[in-house]
N, C-alpha and C positions, 0 to 999 in steps of 0.2 A: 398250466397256463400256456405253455407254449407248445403245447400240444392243441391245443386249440385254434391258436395263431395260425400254426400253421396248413388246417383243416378250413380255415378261414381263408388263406390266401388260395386253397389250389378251389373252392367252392366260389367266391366269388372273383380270384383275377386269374387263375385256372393256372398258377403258378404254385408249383410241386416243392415243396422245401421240409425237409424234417423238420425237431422241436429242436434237436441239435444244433444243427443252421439256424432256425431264429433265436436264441439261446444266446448261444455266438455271435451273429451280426449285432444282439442289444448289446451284450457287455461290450464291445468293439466301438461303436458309438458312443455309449455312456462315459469309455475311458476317454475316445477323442473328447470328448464335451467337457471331462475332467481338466485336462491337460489345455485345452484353449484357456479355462476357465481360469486358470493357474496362473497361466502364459500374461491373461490380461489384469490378475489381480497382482502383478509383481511390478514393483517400481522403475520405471525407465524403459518397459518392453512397451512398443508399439502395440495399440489393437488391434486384433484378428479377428477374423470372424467364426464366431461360435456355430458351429453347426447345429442343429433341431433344434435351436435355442427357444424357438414360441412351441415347436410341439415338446418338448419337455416341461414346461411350462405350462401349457392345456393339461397333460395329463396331472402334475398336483394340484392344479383348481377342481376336479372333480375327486375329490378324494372322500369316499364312502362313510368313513367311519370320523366325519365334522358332526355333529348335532347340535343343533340348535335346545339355548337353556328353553328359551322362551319363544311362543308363537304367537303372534300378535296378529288378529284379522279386526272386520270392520268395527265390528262391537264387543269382542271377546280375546281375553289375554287367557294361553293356555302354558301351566308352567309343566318342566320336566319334575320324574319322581324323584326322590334321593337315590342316589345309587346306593345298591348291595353288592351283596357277597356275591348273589348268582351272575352269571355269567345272561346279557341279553342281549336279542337281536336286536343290529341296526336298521335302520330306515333305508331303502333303497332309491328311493323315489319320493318325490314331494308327496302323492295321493299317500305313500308309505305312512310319511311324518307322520300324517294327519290323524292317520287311523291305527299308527300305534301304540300297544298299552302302556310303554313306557313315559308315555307322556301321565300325566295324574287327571282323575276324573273329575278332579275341582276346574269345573269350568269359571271361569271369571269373567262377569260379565260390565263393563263400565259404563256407569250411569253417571253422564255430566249433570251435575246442576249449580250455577252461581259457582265456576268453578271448583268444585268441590267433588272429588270421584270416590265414590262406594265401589264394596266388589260381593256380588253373590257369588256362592256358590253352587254350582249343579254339580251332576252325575255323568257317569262316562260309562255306557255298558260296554265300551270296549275290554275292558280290562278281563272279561270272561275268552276270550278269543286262544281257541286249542292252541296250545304253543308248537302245534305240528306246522298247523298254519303259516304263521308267524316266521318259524325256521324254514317255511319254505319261499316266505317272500324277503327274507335276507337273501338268500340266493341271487333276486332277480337282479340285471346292472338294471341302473342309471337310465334315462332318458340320455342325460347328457355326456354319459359315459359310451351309449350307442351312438348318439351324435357325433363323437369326436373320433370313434371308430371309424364309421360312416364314410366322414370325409379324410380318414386316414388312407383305406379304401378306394375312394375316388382316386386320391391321388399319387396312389401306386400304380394303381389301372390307369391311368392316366401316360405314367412315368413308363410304365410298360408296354403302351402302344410306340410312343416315341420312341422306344429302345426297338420295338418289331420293327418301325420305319425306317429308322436310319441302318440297321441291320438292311433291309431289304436294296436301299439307295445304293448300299457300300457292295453289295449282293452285282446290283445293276451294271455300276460303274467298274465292277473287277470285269465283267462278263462283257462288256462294250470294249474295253482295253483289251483285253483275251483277243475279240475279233480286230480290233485296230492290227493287232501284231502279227494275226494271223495272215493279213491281207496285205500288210506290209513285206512279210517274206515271202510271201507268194510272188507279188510284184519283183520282188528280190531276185529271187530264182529263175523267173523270166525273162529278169534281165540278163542275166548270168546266163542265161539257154541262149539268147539271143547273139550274145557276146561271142560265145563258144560257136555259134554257127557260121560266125561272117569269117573266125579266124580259120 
């Protein structure tokens, strides 16, 4: 994983870091967030402020392996199968849900009348679907797991222009004071030529 991470940042924020280094800076963050988190659930200590607190929070709201029992659309209630023994793919994606066999082929369709709800059943030819398939769209992330990437992303790149710019300001203003001093002793020494010539 963090080996990706880190193929991730030097491709899109062109920032070079092994899996080690991000490895590293998470567990280092994770413990500060640990220890804030401590700090403010203990009686009589002032609140502090938690660091990544909404993005640690984004990342368990997208958490892959939630399934839904039941799917419920306009006219049709779709329930999940009983679980077994085998071992099966989760959904990665809502189009995922939809079109996985693990859902049961009893479609259920509700039919209002005088308050009164019946339920057919249909068929699902999903449930034929090669389980290579299947194991390959477990693999894929999230819509919203790419989303939250995305603008994880932005705003490193983001965080990382700011850090070129004020680098560069600091870059400027070392280079502008260099010439102040140098034109200071120059004058200096002039004066001091001068000095020396009238004695």
């Amino acid at each position: 994983m963090f080996e990706q991470i880190a193929c991730d940042m030097f491709g899109i924020l062109g920032i070079h870091r092994t899996a080690v280094q991000c490895e590293t800076r998470f567990k280092t963050v994770s413990k500060r967030k640990r220890n804030e988190e401590k700090h403010n659930n203990t009686s009589g200590n002032s609140r502090c402020r938690v660091e990544y607190e909404q993005e640690f929070d984004a990342i368990k709201a997208i958490d892959d392996s939630l399934e839904p029992e039941v799917l419920r659309g306009v006219d049709t209630v779709r329930y999940k199968k009983a679980s077994t023994c085998k071992a099966s793919p989760r959904p990665s994606t809502s189009a995922d849900v939809q079109e996985n066999s693990e859902f049961s082929g009893d479609t259920l369709s509700l039919i209002s009348s005088g308050g009164d709800c019946s339920f057919e059943a249909g068929t699902d030819s999903q449930d034929e679907e090669p389980k290579k398939i299947r194991a390959d769209r477990r693999l894929r992330p999230s819509n919203s797991r790419m989303q939250h990437l995305q603008l994880f992303f932005d705003e490193m790149n983001k965080l990382h222009r700011e850090k070129e710019k004020k680098k560069e300001d600091r870059e400027q203003r070392k280079e502008q004071r260099h010439q102040e001093l140098l034109k200071a002793h120059s004058e200096h020494m002039a004066l001091l030529k001068t000095l020396a010539e009238k004695e």
